[in-house]
Each structure stands twice: as structure tokens, then as C-alpha cells.
VMD Tcl script that builds the backbone (N, CA, C; Angstrom):
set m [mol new atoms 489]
animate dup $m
set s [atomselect $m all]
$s set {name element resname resid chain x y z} {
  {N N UNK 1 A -28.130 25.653 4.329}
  {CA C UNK 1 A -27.861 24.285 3.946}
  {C C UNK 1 A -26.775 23.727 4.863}
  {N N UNK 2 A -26.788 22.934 5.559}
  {CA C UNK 2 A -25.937 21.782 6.291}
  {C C UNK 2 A -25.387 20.604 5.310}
  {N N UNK 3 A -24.077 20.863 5.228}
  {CA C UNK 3 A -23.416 19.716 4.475}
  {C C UNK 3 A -22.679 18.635 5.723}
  {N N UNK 4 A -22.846 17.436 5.312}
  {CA C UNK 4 A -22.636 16.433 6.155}
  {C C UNK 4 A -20.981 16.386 5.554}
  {N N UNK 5 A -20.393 16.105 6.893}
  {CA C UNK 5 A -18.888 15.838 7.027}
  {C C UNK 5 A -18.283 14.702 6.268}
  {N N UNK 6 A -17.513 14.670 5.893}
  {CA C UNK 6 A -16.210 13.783 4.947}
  {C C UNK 6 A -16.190 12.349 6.320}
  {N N UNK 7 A -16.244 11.322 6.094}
  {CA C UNK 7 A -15.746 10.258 6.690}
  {C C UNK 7 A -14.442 10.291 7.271}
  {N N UNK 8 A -13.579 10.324 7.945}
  {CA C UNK 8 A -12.636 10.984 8.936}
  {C C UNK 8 A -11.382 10.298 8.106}
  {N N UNK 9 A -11.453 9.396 7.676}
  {CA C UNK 9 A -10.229 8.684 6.738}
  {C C UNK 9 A -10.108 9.392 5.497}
  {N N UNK 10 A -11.284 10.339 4.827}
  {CA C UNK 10 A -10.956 11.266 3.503}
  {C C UNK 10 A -10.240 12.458 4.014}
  {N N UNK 11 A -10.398 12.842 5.230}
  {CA C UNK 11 A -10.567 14.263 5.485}
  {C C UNK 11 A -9.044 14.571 4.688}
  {N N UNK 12 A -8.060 13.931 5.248}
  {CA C UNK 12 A -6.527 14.516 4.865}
  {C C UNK 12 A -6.301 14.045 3.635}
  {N N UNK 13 A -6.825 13.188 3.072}
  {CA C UNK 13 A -6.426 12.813 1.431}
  {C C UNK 13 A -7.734 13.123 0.501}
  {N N UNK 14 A -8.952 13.132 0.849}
  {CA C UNK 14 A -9.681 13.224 -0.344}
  {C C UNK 14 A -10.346 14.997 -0.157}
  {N N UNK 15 A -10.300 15.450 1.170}
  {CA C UNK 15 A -10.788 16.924 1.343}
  {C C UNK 15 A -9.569 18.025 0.763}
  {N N UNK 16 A -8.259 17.633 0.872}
  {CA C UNK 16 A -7.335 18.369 1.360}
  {C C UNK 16 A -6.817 18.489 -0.138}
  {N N UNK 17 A -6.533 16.747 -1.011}
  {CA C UNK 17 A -6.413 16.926 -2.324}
  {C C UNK 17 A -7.561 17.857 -3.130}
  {N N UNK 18 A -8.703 17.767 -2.537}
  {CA C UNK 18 A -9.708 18.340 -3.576}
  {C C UNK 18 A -9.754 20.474 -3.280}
  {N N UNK 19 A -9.300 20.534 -2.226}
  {CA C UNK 19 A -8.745 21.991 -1.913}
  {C C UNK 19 A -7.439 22.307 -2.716}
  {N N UNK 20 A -6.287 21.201 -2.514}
  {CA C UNK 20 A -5.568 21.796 -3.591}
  {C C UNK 20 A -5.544 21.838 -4.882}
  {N N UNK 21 A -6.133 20.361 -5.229}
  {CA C UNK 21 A -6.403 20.908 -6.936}
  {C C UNK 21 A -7.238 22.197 -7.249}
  {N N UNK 22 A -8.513 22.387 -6.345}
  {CA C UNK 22 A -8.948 23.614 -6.711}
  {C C UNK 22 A -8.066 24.836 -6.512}
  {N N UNK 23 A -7.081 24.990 -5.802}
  {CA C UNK 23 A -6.088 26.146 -6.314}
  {C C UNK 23 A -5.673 25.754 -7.125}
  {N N UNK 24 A -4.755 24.973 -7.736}
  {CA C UNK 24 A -4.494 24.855 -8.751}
  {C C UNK 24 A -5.415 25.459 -9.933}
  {N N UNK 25 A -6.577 24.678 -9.840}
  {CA C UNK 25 A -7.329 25.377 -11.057}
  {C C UNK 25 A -7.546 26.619 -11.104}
  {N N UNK 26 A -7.700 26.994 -10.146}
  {CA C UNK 26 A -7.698 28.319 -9.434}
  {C C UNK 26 A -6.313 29.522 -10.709}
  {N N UNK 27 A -5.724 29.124 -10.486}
  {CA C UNK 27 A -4.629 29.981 -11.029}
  {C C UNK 27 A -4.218 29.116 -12.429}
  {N N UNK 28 A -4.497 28.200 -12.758}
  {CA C UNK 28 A -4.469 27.707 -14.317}
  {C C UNK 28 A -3.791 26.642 -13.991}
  {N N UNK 29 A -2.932 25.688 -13.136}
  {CA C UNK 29 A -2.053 24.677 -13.087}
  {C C UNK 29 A -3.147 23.148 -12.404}
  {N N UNK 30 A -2.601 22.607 -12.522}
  {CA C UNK 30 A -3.327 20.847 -12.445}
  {C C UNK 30 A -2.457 20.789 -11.222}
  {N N UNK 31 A -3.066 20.077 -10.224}
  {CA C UNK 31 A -2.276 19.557 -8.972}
  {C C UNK 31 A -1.837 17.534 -9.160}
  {N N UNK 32 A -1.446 17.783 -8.778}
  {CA C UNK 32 A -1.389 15.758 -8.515}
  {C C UNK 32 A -0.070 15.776 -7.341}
  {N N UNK 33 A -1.252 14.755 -6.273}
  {CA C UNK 33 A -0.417 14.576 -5.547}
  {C C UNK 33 A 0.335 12.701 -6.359}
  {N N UNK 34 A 1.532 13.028 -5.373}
  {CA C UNK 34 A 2.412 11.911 -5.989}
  {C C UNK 34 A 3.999 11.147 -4.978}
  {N N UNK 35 A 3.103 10.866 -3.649}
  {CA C UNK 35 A 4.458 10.300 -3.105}
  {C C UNK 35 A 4.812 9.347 -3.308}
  {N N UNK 36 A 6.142 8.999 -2.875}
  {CA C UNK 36 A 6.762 7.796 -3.132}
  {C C UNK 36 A 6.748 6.835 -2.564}
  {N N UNK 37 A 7.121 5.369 -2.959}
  {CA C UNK 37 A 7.545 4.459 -2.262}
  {C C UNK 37 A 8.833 3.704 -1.958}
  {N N UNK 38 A 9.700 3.483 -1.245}
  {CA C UNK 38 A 10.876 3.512 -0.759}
  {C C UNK 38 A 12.024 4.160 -0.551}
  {N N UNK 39 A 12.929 3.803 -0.165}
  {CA C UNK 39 A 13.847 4.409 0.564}
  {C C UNK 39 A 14.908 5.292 0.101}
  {N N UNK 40 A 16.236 5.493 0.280}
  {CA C UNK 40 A 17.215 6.395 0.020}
  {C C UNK 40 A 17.756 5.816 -1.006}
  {N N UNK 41 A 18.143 4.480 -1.055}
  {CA C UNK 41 A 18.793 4.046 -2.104}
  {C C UNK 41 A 17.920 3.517 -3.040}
  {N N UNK 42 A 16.453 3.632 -2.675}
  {CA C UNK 42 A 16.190 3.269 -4.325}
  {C C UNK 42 A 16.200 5.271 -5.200}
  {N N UNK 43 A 16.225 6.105 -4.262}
  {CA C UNK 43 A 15.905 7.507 -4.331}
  {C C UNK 43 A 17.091 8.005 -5.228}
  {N N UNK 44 A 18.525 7.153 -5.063}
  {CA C UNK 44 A 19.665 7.681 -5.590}
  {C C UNK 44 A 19.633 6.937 -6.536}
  {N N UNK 45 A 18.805 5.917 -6.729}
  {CA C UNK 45 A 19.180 4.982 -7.987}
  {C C UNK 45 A 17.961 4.937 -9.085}
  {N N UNK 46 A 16.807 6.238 -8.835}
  {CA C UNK 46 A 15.746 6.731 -9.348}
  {C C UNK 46 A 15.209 5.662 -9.345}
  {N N UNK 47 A 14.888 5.096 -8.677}
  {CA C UNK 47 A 13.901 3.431 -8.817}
  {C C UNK 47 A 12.908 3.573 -7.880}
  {N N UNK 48 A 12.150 4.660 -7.100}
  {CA C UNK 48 A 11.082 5.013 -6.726}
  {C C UNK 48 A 10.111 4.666 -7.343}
  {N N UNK 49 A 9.098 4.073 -6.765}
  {CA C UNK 49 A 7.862 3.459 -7.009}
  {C C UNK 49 A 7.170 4.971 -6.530}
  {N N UNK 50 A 6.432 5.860 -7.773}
  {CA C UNK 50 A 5.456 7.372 -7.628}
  {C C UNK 50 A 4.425 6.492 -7.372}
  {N N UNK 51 A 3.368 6.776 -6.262}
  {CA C UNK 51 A 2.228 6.758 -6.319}
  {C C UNK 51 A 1.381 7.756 -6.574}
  {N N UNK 52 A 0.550 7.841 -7.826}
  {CA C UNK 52 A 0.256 9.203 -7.916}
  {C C UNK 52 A -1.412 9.022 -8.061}
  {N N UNK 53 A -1.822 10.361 -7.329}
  {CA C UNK 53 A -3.739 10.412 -7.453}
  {C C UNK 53 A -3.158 12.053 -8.529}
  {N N UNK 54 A -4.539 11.773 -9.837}
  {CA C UNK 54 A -4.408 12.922 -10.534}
  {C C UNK 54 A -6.161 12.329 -11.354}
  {N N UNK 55 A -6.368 13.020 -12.474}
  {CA C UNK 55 A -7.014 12.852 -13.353}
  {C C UNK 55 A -5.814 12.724 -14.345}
  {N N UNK 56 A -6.640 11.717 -15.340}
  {CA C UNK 56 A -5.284 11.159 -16.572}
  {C C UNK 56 A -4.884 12.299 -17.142}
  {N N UNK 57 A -5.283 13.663 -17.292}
  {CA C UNK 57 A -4.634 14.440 -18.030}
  {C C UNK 57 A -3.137 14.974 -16.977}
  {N N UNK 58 A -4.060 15.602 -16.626}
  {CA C UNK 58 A -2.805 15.848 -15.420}
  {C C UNK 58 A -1.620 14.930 -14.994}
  {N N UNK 59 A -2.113 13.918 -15.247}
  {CA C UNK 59 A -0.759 12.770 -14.678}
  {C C UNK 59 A 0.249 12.555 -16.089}
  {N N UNK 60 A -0.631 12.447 -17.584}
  {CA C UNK 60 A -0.055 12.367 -18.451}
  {C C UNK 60 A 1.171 13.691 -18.488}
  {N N UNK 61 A 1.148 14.974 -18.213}
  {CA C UNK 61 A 1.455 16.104 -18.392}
  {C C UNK 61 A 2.810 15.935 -17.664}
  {N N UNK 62 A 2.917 15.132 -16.106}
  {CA C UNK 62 A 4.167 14.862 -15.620}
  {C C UNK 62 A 4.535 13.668 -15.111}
  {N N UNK 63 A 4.084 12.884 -16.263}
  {CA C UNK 63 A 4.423 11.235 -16.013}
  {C C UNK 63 A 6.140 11.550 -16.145}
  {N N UNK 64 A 6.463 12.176 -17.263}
  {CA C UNK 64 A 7.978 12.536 -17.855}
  {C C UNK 64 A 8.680 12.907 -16.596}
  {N N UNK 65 A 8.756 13.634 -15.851}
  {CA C UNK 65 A 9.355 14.003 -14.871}
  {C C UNK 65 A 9.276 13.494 -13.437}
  {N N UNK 66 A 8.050 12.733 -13.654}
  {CA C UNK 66 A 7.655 11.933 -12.695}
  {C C UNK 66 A 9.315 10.279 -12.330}
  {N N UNK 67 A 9.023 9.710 -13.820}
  {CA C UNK 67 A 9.949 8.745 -14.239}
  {C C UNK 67 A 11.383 9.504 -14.146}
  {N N UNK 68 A 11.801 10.332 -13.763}
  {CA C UNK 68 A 13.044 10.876 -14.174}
  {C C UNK 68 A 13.710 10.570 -12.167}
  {N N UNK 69 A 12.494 10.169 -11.479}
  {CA C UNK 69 A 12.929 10.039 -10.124}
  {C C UNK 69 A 12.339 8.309 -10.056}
  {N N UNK 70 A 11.776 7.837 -10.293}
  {CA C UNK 70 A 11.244 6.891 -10.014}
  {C C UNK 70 A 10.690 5.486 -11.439}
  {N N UNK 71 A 11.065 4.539 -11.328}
  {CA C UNK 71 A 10.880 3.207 -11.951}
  {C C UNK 71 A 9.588 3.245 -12.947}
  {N N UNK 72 A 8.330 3.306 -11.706}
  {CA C UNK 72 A 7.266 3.358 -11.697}
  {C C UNK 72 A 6.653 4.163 -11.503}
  {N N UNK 73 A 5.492 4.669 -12.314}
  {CA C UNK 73 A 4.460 5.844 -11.663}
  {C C UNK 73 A 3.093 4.822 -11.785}
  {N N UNK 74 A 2.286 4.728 -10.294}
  {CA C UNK 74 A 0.968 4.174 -9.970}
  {C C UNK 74 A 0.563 4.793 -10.382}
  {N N UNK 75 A -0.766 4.896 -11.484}
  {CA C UNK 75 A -1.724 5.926 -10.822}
  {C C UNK 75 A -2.726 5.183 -10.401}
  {N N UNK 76 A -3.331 5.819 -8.957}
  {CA C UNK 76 A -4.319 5.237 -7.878}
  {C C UNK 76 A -5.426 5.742 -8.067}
  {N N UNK 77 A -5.283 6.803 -8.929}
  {CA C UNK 77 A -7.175 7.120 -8.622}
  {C C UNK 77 A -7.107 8.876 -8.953}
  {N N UNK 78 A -8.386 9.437 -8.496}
  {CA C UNK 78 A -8.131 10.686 -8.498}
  {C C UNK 78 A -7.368 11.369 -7.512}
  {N N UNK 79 A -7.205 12.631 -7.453}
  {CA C UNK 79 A -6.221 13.622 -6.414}
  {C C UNK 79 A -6.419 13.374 -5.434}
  {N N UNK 80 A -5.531 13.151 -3.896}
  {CA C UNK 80 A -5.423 12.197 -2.689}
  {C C UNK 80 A -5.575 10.400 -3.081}
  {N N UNK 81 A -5.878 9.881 -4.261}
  {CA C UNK 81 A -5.727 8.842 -4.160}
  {C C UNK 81 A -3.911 8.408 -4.115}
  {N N UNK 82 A -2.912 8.957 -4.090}
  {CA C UNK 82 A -1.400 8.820 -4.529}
  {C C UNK 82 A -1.587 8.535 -2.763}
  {N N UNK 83 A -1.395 9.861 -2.010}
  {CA C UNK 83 A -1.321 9.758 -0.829}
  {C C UNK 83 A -2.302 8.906 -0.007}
  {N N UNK 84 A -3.591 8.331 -0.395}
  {CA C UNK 84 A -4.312 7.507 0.554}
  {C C UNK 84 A -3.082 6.066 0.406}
  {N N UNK 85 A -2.745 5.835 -1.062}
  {CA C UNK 85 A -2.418 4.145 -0.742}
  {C C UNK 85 A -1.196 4.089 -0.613}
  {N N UNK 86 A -0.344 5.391 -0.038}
  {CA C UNK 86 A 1.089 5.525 0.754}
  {C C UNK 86 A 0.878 5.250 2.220}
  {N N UNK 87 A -0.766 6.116 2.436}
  {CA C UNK 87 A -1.090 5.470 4.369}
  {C C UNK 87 A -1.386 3.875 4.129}
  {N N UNK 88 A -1.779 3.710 3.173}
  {CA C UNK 88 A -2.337 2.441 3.951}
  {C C UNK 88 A -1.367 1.107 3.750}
  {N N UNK 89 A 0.178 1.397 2.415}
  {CA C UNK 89 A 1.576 1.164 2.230}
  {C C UNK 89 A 1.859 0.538 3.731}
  {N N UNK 90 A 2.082 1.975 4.115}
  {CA C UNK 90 A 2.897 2.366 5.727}
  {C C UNK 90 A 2.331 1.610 6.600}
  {N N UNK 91 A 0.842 1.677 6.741}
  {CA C UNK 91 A 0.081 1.261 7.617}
  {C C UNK 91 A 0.847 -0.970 7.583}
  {N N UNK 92 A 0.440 -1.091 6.370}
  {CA C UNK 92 A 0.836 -2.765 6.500}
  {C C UNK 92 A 2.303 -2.898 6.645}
  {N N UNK 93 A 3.341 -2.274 6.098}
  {CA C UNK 93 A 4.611 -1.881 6.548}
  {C C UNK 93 A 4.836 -1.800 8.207}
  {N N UNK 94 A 4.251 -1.000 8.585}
  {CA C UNK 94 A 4.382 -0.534 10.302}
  {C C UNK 94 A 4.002 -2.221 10.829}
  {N N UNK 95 A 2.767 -2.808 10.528}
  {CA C UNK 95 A 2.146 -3.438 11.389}
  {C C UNK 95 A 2.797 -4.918 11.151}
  {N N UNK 96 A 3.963 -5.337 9.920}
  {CA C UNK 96 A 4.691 -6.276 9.507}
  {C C UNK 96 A 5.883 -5.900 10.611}
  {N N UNK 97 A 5.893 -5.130 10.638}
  {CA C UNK 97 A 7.342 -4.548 11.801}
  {C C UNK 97 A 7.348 -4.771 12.680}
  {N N UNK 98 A 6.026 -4.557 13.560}
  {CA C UNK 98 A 5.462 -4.859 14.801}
  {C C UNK 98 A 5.419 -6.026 15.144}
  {N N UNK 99 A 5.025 -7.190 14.099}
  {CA C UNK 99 A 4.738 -8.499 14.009}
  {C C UNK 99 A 6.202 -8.801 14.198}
  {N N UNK 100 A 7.246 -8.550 13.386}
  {CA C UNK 100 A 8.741 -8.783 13.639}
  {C C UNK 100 A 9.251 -9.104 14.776}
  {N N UNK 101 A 8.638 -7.569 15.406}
  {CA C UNK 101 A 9.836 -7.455 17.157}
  {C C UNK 101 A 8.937 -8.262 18.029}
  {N N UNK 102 A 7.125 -8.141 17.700}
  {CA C UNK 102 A 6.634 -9.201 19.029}
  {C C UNK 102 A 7.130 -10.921 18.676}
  {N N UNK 103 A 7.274 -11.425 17.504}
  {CA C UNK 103 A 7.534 -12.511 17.228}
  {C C UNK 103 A 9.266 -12.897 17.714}
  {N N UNK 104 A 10.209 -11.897 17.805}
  {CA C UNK 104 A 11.558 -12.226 18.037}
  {C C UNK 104 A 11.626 -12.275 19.313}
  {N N UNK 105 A 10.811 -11.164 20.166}
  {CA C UNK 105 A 10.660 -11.330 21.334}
  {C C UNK 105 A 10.562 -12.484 22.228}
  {N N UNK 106 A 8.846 -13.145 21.575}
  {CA C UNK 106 A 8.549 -13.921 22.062}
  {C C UNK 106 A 9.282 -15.282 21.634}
  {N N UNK 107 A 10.297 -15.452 20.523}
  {CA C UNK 107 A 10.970 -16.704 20.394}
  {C C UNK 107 A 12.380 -15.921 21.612}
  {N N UNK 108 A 12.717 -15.006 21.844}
  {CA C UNK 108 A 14.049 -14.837 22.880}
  {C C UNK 108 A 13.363 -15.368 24.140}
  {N N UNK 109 A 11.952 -15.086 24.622}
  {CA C UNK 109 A 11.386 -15.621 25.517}
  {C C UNK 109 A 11.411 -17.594 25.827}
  {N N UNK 110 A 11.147 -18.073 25.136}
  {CA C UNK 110 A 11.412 -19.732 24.737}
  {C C UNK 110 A 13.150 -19.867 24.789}
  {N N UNK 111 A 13.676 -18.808 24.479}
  {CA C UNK 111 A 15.149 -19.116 24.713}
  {C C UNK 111 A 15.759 -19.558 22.708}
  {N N UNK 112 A 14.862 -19.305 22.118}
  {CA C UNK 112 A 15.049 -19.848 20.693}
  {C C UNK 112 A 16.296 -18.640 20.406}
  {N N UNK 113 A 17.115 -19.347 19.253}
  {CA C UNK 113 A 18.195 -18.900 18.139}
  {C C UNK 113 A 17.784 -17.469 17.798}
  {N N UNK 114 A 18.376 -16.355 17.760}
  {CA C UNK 114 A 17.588 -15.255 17.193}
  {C C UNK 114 A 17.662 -15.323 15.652}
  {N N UNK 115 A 18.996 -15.964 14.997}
  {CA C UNK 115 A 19.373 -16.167 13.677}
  {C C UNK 115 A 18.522 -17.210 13.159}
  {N N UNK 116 A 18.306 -18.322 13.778}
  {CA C UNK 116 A 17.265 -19.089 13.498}
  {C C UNK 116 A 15.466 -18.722 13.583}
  {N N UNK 117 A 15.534 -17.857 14.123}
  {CA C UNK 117 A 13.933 -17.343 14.256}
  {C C UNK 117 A 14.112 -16.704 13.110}
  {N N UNK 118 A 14.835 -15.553 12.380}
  {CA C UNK 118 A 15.227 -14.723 11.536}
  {C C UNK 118 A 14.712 -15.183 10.172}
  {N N UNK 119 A 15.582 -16.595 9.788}
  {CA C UNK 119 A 15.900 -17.119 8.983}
  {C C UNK 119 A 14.185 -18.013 8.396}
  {N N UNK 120 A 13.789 -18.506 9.820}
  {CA C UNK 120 A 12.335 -20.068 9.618}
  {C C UNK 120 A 11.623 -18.853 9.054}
  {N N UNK 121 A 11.488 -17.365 9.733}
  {CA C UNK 121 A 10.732 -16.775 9.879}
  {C C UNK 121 A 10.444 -16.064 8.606}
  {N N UNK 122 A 11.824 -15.526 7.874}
  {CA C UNK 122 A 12.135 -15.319 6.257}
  {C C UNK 122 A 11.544 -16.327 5.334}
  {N N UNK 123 A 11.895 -17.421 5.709}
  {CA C UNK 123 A 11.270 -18.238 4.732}
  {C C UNK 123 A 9.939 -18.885 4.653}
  {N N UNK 124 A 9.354 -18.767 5.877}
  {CA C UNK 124 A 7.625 -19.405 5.974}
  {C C UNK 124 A 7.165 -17.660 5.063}
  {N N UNK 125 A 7.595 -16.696 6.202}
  {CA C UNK 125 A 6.781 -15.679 5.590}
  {C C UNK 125 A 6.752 -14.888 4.279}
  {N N UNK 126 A 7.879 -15.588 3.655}
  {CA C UNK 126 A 8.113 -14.835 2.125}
  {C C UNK 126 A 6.888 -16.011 0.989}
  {N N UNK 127 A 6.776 -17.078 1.363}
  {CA C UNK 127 A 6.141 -17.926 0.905}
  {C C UNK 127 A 4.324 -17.619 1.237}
  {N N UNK 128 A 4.215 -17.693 2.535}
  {CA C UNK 128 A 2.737 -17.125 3.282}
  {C C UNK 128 A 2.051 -15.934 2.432}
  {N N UNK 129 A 3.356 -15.030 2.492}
  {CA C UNK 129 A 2.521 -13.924 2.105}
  {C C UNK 129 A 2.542 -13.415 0.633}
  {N N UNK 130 A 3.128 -14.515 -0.165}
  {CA C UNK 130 A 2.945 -14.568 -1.500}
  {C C UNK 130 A 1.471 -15.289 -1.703}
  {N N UNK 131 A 1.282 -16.212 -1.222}
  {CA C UNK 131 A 0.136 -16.551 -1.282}
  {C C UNK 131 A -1.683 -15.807 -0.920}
  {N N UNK 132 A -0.774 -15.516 0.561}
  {CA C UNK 132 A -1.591 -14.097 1.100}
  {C C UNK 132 A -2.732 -13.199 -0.404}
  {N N UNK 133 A -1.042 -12.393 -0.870}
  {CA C UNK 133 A -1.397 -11.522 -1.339}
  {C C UNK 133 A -2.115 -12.142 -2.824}
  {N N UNK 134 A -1.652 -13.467 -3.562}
  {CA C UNK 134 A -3.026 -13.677 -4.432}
  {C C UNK 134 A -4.115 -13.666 -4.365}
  {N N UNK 135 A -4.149 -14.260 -2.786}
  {CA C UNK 135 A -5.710 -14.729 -3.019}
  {C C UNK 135 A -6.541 -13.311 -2.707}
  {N N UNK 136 A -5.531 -12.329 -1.947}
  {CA C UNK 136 A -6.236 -11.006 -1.486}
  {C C UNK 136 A -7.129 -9.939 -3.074}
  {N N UNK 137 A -5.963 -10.527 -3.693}
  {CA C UNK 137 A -5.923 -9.700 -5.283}
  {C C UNK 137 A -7.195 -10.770 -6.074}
  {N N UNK 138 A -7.603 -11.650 -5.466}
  {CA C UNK 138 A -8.490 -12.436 -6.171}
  {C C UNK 138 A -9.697 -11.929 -5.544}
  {N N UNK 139 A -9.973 -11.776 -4.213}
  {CA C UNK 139 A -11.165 -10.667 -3.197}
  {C C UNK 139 A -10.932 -9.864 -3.848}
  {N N UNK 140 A -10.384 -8.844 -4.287}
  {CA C UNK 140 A -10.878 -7.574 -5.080}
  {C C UNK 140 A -11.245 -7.962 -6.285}
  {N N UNK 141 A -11.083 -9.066 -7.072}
  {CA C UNK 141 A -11.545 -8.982 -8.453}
  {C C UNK 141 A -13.181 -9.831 -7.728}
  {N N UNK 142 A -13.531 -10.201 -6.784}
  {CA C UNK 142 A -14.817 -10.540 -6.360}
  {C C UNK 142 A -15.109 -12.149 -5.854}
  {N N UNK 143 A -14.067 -12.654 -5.738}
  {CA C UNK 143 A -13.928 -14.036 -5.399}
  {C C UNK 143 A -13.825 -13.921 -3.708}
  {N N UNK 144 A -14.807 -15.057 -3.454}
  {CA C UNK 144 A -14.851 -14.849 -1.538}
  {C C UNK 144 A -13.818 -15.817 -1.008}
  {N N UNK 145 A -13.488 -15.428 -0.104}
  {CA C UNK 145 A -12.379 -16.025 0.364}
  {C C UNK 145 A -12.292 -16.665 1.844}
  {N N UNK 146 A -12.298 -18.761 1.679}
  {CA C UNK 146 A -12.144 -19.483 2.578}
  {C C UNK 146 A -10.742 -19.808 2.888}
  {N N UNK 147 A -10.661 -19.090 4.027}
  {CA C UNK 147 A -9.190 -19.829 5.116}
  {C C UNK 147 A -8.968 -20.589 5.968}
  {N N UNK 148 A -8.439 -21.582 6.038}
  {CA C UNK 148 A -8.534 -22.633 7.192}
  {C C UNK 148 A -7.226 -22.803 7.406}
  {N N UNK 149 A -6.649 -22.887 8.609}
  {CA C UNK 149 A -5.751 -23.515 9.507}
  {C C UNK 149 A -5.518 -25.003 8.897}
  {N N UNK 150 A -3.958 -25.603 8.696}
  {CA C UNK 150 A -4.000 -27.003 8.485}
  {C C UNK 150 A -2.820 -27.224 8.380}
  {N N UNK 151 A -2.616 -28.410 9.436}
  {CA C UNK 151 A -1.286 -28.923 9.513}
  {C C UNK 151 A 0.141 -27.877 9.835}
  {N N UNK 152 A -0.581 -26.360 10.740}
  {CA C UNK 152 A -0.242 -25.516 11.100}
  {C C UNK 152 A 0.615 -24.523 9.479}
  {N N UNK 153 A -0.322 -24.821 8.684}
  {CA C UNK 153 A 0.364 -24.000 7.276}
  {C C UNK 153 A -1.442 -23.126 7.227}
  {N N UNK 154 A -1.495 -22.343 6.891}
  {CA C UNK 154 A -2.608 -21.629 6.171}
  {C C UNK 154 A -3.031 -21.911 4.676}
  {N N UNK 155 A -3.882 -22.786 4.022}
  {CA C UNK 155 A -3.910 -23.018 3.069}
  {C C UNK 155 A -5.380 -22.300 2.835}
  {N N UNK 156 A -5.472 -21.473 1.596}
  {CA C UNK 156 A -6.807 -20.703 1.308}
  {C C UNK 156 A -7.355 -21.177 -0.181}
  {N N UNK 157 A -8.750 -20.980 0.120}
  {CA C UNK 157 A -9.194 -21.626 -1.070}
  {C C UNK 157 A -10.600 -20.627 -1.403}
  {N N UNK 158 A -10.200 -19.958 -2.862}
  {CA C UNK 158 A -11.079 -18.650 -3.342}
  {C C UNK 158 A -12.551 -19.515 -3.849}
  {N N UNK 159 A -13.137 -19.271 -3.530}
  {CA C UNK 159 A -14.818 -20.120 -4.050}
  {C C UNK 159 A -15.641 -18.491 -5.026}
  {N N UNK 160 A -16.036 -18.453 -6.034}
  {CA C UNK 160 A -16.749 -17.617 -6.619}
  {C C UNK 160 A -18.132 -17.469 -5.603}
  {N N UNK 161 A -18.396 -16.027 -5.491}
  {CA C UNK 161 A -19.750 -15.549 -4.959}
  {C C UNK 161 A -20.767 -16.655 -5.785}
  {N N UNK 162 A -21.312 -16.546 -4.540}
  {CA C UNK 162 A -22.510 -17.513 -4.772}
  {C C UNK 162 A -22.700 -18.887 -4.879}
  {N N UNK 163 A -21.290 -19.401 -4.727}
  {CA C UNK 163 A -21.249 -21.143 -5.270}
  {C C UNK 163 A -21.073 -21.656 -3.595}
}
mol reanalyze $m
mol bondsrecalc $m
mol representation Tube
mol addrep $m
């Protein structure tokens, strides 16, 4: 029998979780993976956001100890789901960063304010991407999503499938 390969994006979170929970079961214990989200000082101030992939029993078993480091415990799904939506966290994290230094760059290039790029740039994009992220959260509940350019603002407008 030839088994066809894992899609290359499961291999490290959905192959690797499903190897370790099976040790786990293996020897009688439940696995759940469960990393975190942010930094040192939310780490000292136990306000870690757990992202955790488990089955509900298993997660119920160390939600308690889970919370004893962290605010929040996600749960994302089954085992490797904790660690898939920490890559893909990082992934929009990294690529907001990137957007940062090419955008400061290119306003030091024009000769622009760096405190003033800082600042327009804080405030269009804390607004943008509040919006962003509704209408994104409205595409997953199944609403299609029209974006248009206007008056150099991005204004989006969710239309229900099919209308």
C-alpha cells in the first residue's frame, strides 16, 4: 500500500502532533500542544495568550495549569492546531514588521519626519486594520468580500454569497 504524503504545511504541526499524541497514548498520558502568545512581560505578569490544539478532554485536564501562566487559553482545534495558528500569528507579525521598515525607509527616502511617519502611520493603521480584521472575521463566517480603493482610504463592503 502507498500512502500519499501530508501537504507540506501539516507535515510539522498536523504529522508531528499526531506522532506525539500517539506516544502519549502510547504510555497512558494525553499530549496537547500549547504555545504561547507574547512576550516577556506579559510572561512575568502571567497574561500569556495559550494557544492550545488538544481534544476537549485533554485540554479540560490542563486548562488549570494552563491559566496559572497565561490570561487566556485558545483552543484551536485538534493536536498541532495550538502550534499551526502560532505560525501563521508570527507569519502576519513578521510581515507587519517588514511593512514597518520598507514604509520608514521609503518615507526617509522623500526626506519625510521619521516621528511623523511613526505617528500618521500609528494612526491610519490602528484604524485600517480594525476594520481589516472585521470584515476578514465576516469571510470566515461566509460573507464575500468587496474592496475598493477611495479617496485613498480602503473602504470594504461584505455582500452575502450569492447576492
Amino acid at each position: 500500500m502507498v500512502l500519499a504524503a501530508p501537504p507540506p504545511q501539516e507535515v510539522g504541526t498536523r504529522v508531528g502532533g499526531e506522532a506525539a499524541a500517539g506516544l502519549g497514548r502510547a504510555s497512558g498520558a494525553e499530549f496537547v500542544d500549547a504555545p504561547v502568545s507574547g512576550s516577556v512581560k506579559p510572561a512575568e505578569q502571567a497574561a500569556l495568550v495559550i494557544l492550545a490544539g488538544a481534544d476537549s478532554t485533554g485540554l479540560k485536564r490542563v486548562t488549570p495549569l494552563l491559566r496559572t501562566m497565561g490570561r487566556e487559553v485558545v483552543h484551536c482545534g485538534g493536536v498541532g492546531a495550538g502550534t499551526g495558528m502560532k505560525l501563521v500569528l508570527n507569519l502576519m507579525l513578521g510581515n507587519m514588521m517588514q511593512t514597518l521598515a520598507e514604509g520608514m525607509n521609503m518615507g526617509r527616502g522623500f526626506g519625510l519626519d521619521p516621528n511623523a511617519v511613526l505617528a500618521r502611520g500609528y494612526s491610519i493603521t490602528r484604524n485600517a486594520a480594525g476594520e481589516v480584521l472585521r470584515d476578514a472575521a465576516r469571510v470566515a463566517e461566509g460573507e464575500r468580500l468587496v474592496t475598493t480603493l477611495s479617496k485613498g482610504w480602503i473602504e470594504s463592503e461584505a455582500r452575502r454569497k450569492g447576492s
